[in-house]
DSSP file (Angstrom, degrees, kcal/mol; ACC not computed):
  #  RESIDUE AA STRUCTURE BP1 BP2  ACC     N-H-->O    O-->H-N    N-H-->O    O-->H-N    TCO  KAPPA ALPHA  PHI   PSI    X-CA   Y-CA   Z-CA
    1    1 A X              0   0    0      0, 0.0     2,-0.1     0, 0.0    58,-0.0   0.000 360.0 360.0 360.0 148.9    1.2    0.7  -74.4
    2    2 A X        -     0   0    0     52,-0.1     2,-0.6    54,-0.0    52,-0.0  -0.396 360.0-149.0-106.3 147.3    0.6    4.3  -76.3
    3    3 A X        -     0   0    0     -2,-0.1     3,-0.0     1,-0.1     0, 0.0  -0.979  24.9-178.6-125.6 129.1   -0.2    3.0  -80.3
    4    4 A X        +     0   0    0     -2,-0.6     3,-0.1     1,-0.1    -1,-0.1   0.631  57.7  79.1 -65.4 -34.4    0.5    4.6  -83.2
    5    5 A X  S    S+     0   0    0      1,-0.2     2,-0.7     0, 0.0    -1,-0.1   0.799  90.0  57.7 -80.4 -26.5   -0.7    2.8  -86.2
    6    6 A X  S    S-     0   0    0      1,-0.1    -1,-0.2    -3,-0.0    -3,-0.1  -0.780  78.3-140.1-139.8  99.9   -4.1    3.8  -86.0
    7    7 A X        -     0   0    0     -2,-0.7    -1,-0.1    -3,-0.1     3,-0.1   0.597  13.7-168.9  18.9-173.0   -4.9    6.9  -86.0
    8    8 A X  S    S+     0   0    0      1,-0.5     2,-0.2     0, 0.0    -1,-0.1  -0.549  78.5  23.9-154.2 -31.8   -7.9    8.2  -83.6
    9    9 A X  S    S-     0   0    0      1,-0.2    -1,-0.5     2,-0.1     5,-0.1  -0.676 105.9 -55.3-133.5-168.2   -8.0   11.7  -85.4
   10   10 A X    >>  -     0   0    0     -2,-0.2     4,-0.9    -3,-0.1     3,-0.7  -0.103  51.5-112.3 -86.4-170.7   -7.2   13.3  -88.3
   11   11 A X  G >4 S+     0   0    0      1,-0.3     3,-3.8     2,-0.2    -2,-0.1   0.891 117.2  54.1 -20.6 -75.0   -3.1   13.2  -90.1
   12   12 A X  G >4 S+     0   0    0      1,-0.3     3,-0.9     2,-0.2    -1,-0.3   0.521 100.8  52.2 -70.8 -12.9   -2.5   16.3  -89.7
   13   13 A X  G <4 S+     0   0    0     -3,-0.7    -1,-0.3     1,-0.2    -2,-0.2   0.621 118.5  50.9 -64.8 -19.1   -3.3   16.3  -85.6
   14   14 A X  G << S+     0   0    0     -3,-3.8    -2,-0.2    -4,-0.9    -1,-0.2   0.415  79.1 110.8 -77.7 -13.4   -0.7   13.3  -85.9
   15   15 A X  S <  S-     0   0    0     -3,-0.9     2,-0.1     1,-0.2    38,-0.0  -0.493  73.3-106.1-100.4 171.1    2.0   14.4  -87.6
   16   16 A X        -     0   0    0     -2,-0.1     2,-1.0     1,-0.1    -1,-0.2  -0.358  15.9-135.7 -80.3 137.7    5.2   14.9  -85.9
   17   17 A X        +     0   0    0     35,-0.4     3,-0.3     1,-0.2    35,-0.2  -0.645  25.2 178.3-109.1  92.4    6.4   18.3  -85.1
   18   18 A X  S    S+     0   0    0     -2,-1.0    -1,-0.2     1,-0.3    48,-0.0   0.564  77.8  70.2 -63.8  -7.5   10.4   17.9  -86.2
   19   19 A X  S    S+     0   0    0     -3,-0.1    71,-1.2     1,-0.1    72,-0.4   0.833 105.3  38.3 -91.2 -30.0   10.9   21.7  -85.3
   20   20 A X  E     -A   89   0A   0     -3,-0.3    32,-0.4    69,-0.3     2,-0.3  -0.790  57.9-166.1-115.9 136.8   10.5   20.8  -81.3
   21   21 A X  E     -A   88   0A   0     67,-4.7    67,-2.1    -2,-0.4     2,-0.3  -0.964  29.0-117.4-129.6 165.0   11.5   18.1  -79.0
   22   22 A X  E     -A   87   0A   0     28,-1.0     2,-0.6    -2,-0.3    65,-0.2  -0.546  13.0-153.2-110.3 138.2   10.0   17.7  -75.5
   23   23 A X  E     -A   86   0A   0     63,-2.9    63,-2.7    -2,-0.3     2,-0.5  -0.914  23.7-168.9-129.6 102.1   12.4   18.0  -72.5
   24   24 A X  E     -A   85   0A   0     -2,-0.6    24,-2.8    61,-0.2     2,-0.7  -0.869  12.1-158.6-106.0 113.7   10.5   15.6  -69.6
   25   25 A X  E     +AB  84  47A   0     59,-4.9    58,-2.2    -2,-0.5    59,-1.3  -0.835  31.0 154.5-102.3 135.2   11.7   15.7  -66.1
   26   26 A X  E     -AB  82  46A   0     20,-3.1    20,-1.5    -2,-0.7     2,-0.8  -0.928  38.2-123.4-142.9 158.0   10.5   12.5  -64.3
   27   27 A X  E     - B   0  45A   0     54,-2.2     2,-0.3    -2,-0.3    18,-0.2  -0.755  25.2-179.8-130.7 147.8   11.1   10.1  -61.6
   28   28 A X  E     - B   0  44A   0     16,-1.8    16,-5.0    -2,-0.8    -2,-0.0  -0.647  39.2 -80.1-132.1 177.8   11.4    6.7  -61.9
   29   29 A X  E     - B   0  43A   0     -2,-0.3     2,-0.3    14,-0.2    14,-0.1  -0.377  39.2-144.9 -69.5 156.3   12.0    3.9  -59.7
   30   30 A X        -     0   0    0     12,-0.6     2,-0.3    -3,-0.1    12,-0.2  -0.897  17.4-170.5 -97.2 108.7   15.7    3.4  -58.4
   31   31 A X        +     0   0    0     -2,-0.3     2,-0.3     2,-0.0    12,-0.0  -0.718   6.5 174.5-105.5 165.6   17.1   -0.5  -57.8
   32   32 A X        -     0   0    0     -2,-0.3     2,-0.3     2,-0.0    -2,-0.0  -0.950  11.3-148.9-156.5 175.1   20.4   -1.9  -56.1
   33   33 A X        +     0   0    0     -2,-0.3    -2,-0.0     2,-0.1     2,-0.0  -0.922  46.3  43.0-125.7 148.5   22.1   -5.0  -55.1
   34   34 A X  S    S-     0   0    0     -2,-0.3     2,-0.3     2,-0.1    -2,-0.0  -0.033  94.9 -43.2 105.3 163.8   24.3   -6.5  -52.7
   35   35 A X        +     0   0    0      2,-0.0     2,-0.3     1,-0.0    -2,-0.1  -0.420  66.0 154.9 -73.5 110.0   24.5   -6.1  -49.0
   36   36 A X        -     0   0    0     -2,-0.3    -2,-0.1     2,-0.1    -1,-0.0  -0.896  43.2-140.8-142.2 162.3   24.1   -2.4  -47.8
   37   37 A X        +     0   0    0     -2,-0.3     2,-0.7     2,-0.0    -2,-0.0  -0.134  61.7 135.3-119.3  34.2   22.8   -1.1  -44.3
   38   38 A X        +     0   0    0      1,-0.1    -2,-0.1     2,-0.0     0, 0.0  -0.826  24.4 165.4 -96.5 117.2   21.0    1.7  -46.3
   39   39 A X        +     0   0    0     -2,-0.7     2,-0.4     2,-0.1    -1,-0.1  -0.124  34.0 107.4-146.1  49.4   17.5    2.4  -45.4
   40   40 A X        -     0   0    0      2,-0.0     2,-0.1     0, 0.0    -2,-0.0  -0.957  67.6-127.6-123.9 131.0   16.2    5.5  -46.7
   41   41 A X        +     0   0    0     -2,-0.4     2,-0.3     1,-0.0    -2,-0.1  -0.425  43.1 167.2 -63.1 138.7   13.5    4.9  -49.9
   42   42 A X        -     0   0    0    -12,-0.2   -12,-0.6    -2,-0.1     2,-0.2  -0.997  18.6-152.2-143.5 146.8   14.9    7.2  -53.0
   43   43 A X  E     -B   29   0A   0     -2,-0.3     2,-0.8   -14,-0.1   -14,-0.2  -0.800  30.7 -92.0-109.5-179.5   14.0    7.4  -57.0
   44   44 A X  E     -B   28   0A   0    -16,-5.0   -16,-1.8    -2,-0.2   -18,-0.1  -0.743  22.3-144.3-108.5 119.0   15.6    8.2  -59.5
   45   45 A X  E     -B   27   0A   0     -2,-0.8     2,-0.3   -18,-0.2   -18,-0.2  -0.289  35.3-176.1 -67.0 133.0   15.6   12.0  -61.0
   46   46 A X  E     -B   26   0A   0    -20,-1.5   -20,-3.1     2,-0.0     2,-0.3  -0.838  26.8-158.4-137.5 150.4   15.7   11.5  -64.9
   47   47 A X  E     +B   25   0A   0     -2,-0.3     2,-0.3   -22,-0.2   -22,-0.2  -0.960  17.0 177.1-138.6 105.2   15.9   13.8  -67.6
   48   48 A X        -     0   0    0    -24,-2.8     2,-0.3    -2,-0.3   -24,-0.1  -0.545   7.0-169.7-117.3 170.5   14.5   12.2  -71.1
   49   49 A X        +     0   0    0     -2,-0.3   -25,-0.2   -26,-0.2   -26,-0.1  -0.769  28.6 117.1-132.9-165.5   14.3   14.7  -74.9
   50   50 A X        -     0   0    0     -2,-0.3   -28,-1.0    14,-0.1    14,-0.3   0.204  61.9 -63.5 103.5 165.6   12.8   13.7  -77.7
   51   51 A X  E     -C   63   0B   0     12,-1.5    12,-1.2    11,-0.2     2,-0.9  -0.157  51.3-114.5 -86.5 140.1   10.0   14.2  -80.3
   52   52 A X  E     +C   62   0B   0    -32,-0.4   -35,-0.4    10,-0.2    10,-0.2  -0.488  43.6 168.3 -64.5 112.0    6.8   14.0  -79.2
   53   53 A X  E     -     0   0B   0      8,-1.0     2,-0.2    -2,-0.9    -1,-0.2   0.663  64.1 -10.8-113.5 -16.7    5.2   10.8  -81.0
   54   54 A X  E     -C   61   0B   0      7,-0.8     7,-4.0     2,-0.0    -1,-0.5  -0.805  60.2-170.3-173.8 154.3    1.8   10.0  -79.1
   55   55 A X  E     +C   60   0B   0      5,-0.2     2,-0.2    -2,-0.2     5,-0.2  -0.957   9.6 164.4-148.8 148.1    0.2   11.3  -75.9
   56   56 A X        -     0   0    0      3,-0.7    23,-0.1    -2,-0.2    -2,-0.0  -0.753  55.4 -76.9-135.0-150.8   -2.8   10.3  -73.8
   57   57 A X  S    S+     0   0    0     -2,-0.2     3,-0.1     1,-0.1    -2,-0.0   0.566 126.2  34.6 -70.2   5.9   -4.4   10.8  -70.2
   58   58 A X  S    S+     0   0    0      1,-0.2    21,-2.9    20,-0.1     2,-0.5   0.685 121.9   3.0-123.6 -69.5   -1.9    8.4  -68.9
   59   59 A X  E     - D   0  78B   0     19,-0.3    -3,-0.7    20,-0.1     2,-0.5  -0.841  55.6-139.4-130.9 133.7    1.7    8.3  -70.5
   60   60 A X  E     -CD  55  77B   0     17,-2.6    17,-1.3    -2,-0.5     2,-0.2  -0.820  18.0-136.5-108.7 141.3    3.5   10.4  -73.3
   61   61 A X  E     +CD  54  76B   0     -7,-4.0    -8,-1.0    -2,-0.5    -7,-0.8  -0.583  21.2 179.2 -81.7 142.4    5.9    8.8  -76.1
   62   62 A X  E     -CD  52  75B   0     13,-1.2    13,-0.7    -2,-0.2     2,-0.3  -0.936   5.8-168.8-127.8 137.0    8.7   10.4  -76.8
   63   63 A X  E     -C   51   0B   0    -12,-1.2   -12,-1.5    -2,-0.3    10,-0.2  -0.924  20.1-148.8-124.4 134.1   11.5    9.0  -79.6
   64   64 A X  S    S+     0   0    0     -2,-0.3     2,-0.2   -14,-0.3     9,-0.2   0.030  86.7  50.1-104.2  33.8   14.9   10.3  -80.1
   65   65 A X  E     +E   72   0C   0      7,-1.0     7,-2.0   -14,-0.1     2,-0.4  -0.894  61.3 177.1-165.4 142.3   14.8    9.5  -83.7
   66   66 A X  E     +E   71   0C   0     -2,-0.2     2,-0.5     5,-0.2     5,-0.3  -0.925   7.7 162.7-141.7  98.5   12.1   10.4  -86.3
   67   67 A X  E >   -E   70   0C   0      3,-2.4     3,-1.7    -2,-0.4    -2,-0.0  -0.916  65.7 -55.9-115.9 123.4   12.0    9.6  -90.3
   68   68 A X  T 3  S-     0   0    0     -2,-0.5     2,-0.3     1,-0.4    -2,-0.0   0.183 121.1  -9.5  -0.4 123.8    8.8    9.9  -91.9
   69   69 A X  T 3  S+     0   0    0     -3,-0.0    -1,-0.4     0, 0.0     2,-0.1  -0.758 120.0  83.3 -76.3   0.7    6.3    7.9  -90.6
   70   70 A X  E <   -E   67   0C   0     -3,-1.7    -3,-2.4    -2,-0.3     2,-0.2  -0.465  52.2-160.6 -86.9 163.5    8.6    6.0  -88.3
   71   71 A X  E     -E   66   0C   0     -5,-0.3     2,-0.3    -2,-0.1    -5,-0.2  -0.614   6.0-176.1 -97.3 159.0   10.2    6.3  -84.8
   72   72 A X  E    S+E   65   0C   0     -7,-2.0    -7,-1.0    -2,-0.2     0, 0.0  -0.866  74.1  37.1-145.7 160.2   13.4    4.6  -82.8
   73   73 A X  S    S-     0   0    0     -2,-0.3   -11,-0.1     1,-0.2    -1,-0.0   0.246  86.4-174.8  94.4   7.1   14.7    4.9  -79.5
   74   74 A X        -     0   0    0    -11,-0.1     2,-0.3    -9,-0.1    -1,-0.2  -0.001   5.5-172.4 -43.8 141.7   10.5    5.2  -78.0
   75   75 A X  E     -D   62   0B   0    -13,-0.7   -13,-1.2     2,-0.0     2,-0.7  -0.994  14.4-155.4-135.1 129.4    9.8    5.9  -74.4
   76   76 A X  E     -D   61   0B   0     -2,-0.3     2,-0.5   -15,-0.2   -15,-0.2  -0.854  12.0-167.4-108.5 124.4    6.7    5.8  -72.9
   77   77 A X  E     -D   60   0B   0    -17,-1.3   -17,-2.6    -2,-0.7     5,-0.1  -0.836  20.2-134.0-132.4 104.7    6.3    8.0  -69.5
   78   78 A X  E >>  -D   59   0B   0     -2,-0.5     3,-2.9   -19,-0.2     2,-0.6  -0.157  19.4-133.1 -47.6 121.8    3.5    7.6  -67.4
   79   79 A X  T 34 S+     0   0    0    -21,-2.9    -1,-0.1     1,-0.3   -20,-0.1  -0.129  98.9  64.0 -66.1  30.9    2.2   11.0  -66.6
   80   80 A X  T 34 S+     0   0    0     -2,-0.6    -1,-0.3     3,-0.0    -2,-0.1  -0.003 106.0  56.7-117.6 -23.3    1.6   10.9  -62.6
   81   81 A X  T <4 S+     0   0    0     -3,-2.9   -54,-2.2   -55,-0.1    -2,-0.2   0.581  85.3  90.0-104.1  -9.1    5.6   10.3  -62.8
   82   82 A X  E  <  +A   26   0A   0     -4,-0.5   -56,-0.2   -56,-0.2     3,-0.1  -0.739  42.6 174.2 -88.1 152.4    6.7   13.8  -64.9
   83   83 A X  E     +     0   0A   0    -58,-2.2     2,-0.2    -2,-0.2   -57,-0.1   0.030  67.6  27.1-116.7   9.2    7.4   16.6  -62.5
   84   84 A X  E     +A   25   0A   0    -59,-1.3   -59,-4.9     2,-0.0     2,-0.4  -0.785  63.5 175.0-178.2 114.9    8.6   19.1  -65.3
   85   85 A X  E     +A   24   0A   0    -61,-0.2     2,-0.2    -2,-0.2   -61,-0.2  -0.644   4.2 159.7-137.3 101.6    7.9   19.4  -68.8
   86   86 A X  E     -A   23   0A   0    -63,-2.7   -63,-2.9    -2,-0.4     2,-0.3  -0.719  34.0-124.5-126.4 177.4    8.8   22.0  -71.8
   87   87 A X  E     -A   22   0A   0     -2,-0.2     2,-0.4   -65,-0.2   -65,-0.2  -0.858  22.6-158.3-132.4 141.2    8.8   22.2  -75.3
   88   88 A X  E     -A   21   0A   0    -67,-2.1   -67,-4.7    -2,-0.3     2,-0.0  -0.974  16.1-135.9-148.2 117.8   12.4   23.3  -77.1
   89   89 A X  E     -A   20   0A   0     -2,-0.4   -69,-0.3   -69,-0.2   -70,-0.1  -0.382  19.5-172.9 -74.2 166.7   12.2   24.6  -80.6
   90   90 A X        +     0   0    0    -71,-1.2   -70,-0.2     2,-0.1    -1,-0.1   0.289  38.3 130.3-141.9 -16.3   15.2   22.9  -82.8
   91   91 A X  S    S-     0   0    0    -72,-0.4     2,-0.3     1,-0.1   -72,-0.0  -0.270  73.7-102.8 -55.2 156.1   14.7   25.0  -85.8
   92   92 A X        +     0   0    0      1,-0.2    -1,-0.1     0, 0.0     3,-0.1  -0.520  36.8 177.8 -51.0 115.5   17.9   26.5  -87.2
   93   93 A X  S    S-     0   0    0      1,-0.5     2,-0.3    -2,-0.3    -1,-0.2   0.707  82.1  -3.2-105.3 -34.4   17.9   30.8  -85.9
   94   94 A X  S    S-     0   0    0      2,-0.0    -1,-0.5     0, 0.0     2,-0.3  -0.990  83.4-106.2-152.4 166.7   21.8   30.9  -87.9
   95   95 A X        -     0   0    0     -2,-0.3     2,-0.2    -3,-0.1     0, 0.0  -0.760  25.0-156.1-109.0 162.9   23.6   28.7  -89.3
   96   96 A X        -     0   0    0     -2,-0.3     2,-0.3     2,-0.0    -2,-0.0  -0.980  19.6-141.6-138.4  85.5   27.2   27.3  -87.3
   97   97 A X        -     0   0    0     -2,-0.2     2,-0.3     2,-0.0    -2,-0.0  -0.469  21.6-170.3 -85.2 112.8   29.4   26.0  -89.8
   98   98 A X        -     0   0    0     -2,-0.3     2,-0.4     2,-0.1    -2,-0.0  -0.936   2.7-166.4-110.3 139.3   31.3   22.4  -88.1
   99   99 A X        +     0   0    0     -2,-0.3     2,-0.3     2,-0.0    -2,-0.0  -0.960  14.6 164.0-105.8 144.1   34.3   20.8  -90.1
  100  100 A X        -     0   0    0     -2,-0.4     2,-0.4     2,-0.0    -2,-0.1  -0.877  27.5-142.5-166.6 127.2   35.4   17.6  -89.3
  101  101 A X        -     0   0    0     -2,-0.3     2,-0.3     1,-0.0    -2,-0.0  -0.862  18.1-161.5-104.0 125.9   37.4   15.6  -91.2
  102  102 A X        -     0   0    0     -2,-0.4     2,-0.3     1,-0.1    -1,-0.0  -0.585  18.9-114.2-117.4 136.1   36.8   11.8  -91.3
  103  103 A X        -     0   0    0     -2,-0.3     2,-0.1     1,-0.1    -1,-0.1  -0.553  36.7 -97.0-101.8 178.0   38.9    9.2  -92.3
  104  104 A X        +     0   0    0     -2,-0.3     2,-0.3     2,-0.1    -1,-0.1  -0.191  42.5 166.5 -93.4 136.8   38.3    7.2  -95.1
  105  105 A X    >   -     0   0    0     -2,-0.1     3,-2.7     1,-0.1    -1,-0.0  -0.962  51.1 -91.4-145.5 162.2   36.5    3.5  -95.1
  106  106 A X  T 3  S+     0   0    0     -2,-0.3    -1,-0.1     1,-0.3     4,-0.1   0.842 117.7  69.7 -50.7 -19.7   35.2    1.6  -97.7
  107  107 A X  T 3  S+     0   0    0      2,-0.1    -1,-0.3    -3,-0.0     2,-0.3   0.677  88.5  74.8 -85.4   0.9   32.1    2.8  -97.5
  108  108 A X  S <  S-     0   0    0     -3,-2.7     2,-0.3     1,-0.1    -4,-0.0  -0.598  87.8-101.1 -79.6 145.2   33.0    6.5  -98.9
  109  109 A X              0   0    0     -2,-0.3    -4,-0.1     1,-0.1    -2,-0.1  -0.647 360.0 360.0 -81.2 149.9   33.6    7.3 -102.0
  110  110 A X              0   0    0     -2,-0.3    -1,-0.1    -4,-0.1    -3,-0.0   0.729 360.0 360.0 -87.2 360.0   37.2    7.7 -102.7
């Protein structure tokens, strides 16, 4: 397992870079069940996102949720399995104005 809490170098080589998330194509093993006359070995082609949160010579984390210093949603992907990997900047180039009107629950103020 990839660890986080302690450091190896300094902060700032650690800290998460919220402007990019990592778009890994990988493949990973394929199961089924039940009685089939199927007998060709397959994986499965997978497509994962998410902010880069630790990497070493073996597997990189990635998390699809990030606040300062923690992560959710972590995946660890052995590197011998990615077959495609890029970095996709997130930053705002114009702003896109969404309305969407919600209805009302206790938890809003009325």
């Amino acid at each position: 397992m990839i660890k986080t809490t302690k450091p190896t170098k300094s902060k700032k080589e650690n800290k998460v870079d919220i402007d990019s998330v990592e778009v890994i194509h990988w493949r990973d093993a394929l199961s089924d069940h039940g009685w089939s006359e199927t007998r060709e070995a397959e994986l499965a082609e997978v497509v994962s996102v998410g902010f880069l949160i630790a990497e070493n010579k073996k597997a990189v984390m990635i998390a699809t949720t990030w606040a300062e210093p923690e992560s959710n949603g972590r995946m660890n992907i052995p590197k011998g399995w990615i077959t495609k990997r890029y970095k996709v900047d997130i930053r705002e180039k114009e702003t896109v104005l969404t309305t969407m009107t919600l209805p009302k629950n206790s938890l809003q103020n009325s």
